[in-house]
Structure formats: structure tokens, C-alpha cells
C-alpha positions as CSV (number, residue, x, y, z in Angstrom):
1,X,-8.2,10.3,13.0
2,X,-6.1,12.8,11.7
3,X,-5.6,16.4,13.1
4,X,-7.8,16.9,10.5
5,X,-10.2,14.9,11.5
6,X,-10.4,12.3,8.4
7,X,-9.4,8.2,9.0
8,X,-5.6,7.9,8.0
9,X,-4.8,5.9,4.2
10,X,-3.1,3.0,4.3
11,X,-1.9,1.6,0.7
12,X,-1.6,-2.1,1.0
13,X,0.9,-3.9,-2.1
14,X,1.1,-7.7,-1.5
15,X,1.5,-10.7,-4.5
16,X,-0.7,-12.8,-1.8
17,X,-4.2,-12.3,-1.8
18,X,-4.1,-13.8,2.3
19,X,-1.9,-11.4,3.1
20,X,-3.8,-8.5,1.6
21,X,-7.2,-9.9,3.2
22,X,-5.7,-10.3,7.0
23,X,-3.9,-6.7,6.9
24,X,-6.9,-5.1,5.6
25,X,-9.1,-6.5,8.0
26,X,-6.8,-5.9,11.0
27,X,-6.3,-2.5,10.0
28,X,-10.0,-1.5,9.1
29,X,-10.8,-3.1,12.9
30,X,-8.3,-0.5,14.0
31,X,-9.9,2.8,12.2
32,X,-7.8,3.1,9.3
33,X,-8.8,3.3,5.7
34,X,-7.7,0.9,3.7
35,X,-6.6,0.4,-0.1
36,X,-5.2,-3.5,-1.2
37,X,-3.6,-4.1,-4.7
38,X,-2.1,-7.3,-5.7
39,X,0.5,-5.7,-8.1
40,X,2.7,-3.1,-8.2
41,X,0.6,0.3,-9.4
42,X,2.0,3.0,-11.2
43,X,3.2,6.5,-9.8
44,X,0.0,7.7,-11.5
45,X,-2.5,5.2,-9.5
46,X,-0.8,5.9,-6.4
47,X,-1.0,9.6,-6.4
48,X,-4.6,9.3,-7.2
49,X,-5.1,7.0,-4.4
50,X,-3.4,9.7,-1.7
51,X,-2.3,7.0,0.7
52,X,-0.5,8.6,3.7
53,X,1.5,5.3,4.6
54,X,1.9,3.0,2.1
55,X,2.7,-0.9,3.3
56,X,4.4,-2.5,0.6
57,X,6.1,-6.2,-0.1
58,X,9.5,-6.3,-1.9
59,X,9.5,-9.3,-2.8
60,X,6.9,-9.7,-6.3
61,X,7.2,-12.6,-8.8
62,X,10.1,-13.7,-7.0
63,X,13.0,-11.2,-7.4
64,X,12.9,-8.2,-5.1
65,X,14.3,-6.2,-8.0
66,X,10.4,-4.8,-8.7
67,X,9.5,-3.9,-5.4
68,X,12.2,-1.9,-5.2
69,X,12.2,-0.5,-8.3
70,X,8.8,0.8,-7.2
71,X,9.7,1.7,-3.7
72,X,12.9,4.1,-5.2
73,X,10.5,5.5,-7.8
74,X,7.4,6.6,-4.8
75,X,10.3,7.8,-3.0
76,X,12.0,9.8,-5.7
77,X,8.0,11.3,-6.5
């Protein structure tokens, strides 16, 4: 829990639907609350979402040129 007192938001971004599955359900088990996508969302969908840690893979259709693309955009927001 937060200070306060609301389950922390964790933003899952994976191409592999496995990988999505086996974080979520790790990090449910541990009290967190959990949002998957399979692609990249925009700034838009993310601010929506309010994640307050946002796990994300760099590597999508296989160039890491996206995932960072989106990484330096959330961090420039």
C-alpha cells in the first residue's frame, strides 16, 4: 500500500503475451495493481492509466528503436 493507503500501479508493456501473463500474476500475488498491454500505448492512454511504475520491454517487433522512442517520450511527459 501506499502512504496513502491505495495498492501501488504497475504498467506492464511486453510483445509476449507469456511474459505479460507470468509478471502480472507474480505481481498481483504480491499486492500490486496491475495493467498489461501488448503494444506500445500512447502518451494519452498512459496518463489515463496513472501507473506509478511502469515495466516496459524495449525490444518490440524486433528493433529496440520503438521501445525507446516510447520510453524518451513518457520520460520527456
Amino acid at each position: 500500500m501506499t502512504a496513502d493507503g491505495r495498492q501501488p500501479h504497475i504498467l506492464i508493456i511486453n510483445d509476449t503475451q507469456e511474459i505479460l501473463d507470468l509478471m502480472q500474476e507474480l505481481l498481483e500475488d504480491e499486492g500490486y495493481r496491475v495493467t498489461t498491454s501488448l503494444a506500445l500505448l500512447d502518451i494519452d492512454k498512459v496518463k489515463a492509466l496513472v501507473p506509478d511504475v511502469i515495466v516496459q520491454d524495449l525490444l518490440f517487433e524486433g528493433t529496440q528503436e520503438l521501445g525507446w522512442k516510447f520510453l524518451t517520450l513518457v520520460r520527456l511527459d
